[in-house]
C-alpha positions in Angstrom: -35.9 -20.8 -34.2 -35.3 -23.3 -31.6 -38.1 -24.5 -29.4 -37.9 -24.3 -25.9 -36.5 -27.2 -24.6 -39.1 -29.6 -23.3 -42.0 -31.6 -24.1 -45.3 -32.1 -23.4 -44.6 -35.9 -22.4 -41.7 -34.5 -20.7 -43.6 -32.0 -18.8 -43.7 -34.2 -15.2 -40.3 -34.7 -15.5 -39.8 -31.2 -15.8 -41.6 -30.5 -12.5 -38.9 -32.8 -11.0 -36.2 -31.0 -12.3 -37.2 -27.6 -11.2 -36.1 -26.1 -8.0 -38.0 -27.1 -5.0 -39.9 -24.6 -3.7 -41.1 -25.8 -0.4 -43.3 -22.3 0.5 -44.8 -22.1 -2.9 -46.7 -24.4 -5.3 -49.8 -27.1 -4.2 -50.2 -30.4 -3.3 -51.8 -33.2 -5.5 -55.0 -32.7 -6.8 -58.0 -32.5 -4.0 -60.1 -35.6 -3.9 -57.8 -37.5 -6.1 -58.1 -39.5 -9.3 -61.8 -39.7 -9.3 -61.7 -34.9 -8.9 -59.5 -34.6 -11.7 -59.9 -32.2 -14.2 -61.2 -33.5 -17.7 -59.1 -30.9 -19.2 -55.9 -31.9 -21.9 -53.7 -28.7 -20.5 -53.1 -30.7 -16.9 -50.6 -32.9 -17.0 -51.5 -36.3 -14.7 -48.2 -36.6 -13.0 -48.4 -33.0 -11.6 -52.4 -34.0 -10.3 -51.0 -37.0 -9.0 -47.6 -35.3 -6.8 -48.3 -32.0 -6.7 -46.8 -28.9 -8.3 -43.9 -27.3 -7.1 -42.5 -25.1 -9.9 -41.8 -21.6 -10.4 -45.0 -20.1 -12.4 -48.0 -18.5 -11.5 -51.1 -20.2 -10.5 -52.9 -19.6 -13.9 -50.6 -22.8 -15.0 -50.7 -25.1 -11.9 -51.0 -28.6 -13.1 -50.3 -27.4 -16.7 -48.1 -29.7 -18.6 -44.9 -27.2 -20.1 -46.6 -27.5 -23.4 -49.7 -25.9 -22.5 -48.0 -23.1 -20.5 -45.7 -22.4 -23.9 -48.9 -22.5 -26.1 -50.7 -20.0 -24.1 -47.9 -18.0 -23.3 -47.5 -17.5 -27.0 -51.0 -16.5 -27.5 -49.9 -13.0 -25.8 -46.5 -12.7 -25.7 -45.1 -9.3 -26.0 -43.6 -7.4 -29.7 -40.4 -6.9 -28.2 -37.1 -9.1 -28.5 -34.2 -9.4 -26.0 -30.8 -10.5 -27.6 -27.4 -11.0 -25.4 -24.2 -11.2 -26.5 -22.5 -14.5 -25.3 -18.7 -14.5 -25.0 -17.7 -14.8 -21.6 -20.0 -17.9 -20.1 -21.6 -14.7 -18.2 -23.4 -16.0 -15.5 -26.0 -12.7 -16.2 -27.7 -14.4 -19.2 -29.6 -16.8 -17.1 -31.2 -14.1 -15.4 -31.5 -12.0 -18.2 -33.6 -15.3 -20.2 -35.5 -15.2 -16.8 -36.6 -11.8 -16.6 -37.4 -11.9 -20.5 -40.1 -14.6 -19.3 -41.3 -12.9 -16.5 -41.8 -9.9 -19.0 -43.3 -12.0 -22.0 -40.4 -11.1 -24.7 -41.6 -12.6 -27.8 -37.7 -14.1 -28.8 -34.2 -14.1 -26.2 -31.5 -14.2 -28.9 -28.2 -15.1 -27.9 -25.1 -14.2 -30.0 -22.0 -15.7 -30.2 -21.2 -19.1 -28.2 -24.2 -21.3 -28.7 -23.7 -22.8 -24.7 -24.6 -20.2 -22.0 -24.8 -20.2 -18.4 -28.5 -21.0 -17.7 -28.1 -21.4 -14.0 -29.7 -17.8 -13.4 -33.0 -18.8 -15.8 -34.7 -20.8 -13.3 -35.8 -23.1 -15.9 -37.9 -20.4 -17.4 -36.2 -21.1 -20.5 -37.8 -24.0 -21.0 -40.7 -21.9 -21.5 -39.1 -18.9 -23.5 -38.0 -18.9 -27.4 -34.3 -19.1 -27.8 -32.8 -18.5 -31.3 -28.9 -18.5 -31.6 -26.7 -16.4 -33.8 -23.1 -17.5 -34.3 -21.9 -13.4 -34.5 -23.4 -10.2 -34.8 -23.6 -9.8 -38.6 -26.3 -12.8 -38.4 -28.0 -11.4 -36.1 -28.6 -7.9 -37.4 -29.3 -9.5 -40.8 -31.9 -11.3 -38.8 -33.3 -8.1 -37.0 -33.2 -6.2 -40.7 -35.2 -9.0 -42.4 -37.8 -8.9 -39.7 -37.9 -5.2 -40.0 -37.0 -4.5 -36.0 -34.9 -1.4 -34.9 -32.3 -2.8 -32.4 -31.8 -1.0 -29.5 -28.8 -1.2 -27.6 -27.9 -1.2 -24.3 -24.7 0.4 -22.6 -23.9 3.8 -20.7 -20.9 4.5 -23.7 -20.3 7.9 -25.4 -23.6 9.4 -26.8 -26.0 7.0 -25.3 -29.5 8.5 -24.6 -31.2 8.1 -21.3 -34.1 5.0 -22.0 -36.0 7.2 -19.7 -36.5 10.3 -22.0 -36.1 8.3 -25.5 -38.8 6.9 -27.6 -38.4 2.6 -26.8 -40.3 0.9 -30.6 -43.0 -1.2 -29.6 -41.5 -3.6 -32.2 -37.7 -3.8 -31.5 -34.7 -6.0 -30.1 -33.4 -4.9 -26.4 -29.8 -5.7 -26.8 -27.5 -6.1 -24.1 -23.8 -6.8 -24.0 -21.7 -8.8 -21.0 -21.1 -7.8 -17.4 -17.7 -5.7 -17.4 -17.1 -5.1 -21.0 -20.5 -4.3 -22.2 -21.4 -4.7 -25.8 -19.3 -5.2 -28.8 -17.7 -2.3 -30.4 -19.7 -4.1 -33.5 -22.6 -4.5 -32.1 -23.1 -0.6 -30.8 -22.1 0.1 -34.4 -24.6 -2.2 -35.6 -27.5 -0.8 -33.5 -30.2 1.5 -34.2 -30.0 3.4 -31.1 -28.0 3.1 -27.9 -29.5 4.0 -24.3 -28.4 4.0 -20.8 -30.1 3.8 -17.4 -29.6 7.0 -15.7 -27.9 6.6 -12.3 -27.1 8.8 -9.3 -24.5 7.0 -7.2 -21.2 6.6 -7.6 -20.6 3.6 -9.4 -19.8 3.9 -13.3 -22.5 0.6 -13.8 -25.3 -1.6 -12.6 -25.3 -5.4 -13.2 -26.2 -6.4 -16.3 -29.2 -8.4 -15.3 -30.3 -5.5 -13.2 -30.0 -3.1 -16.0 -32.0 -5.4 -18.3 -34.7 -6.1 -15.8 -34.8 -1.8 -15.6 -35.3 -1.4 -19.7 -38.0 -4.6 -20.1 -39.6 -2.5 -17.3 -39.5 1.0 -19.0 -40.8 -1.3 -22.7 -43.6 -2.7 -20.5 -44.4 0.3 -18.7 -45.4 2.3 -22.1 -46.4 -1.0 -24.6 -47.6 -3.7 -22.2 -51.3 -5.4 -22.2 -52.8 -5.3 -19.4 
């Protein structure tokens, strides 16, 4: 598996290289050095200037470390994988939403580079584990005993609605446009679809994977 990227002694810099978020985050710490917390999960930089990334306020002033250590004291049973052959600028969002969802793993198949634009950084904060094609990853899923579900409105997809969605499985989702692989819906253990009512033939790919984490959450989720 390969650790998200980051360190701990990295983890000021990494609240410079986030986004700015002017309406959102805190200042330095209140009453300065003298105040600060006598706590190893804070990182000193972030007392020091402040804390302006993208996470809830459970992890103010938490060095990366500490927010991927706790993280993975409850993360979720279920995995997300996305194949990657197109540079689609979905699969940083789709690495995002995983996060905001607490997905255990987000495997990405095929080219090892991928837009992360969309992530928000979150994926410093997620697993990522790569698989150079489809065979390694479903000999990956098999060994770890997980049913992969795929994702794609195709011919004899189920509605994810009115299907039974593992607690333990892989959420698998394909490219905007082409959708998944004719090998990996031949490879999976079960193919859904979102049901729509419009006109359009599909939703964006990020959209649709932000609807099924939903629907896994919505029945298997600790609250």
């Amino acid at each position: 598996m390969e650790p998200p990227v980051g360190a701990a002694s990295h983890a000021g810099a990494d609240a410079h290289d986030e986004p700015q978020l002017p309406l959102h985050g805190v200042g330095p710490w209140p009453g300065g050095r003298a105040a600060w917390p006598d706590d190893p999960r804070y990182d000193p930089d972030l007392l020091e200037h402040g804390d302006r990334r993208n996470v809830v306020d459970r992890y103010r002033y938490w060095s990366l470390d500490a927010i991927v250590a706790d993280l993975d004291t409850r993360r979720h049973p279920f995995h997300v994988a996305i194949e990657n052959w197109q540079h689609d600028l979905n699969i940083g969002s789709i690495v995002r939403t995983a996060n905001a969802f607490a997905a255990e793993t987000v495997h990405i198949i095929g080219r090892r580079r991928w837009n992360r634009r969309g992530a928000m950084v979150t994926d410093r904060y997620q697993h990522l584990m790569h698989h150079p094609d489809v065979a390694d990853f479903t000999a990956w899923a098999a060994a770890e005993g997980l049913p992969v579900v795929a994702v794609d409105n195709v011919e004899g997809s189920e509605p994810v609605d009115l299907v039974e969605l593992p607690e333990r499985c892989v959420l698998l989702f394909g490219q905007e446009g082409p959708g998944l692989s004719d090998e990996a819906l031949a490879a999976a253990d079960r193919v859904v679809e979102i049901t729509q009512y419009g006109s359009t033939r599909s939703i964006n790919a990020s959209a649709a994977a932000a609807i099924v984490m939903h629907e896994w959450a919505r029945r298997h989720a600790r609250h």
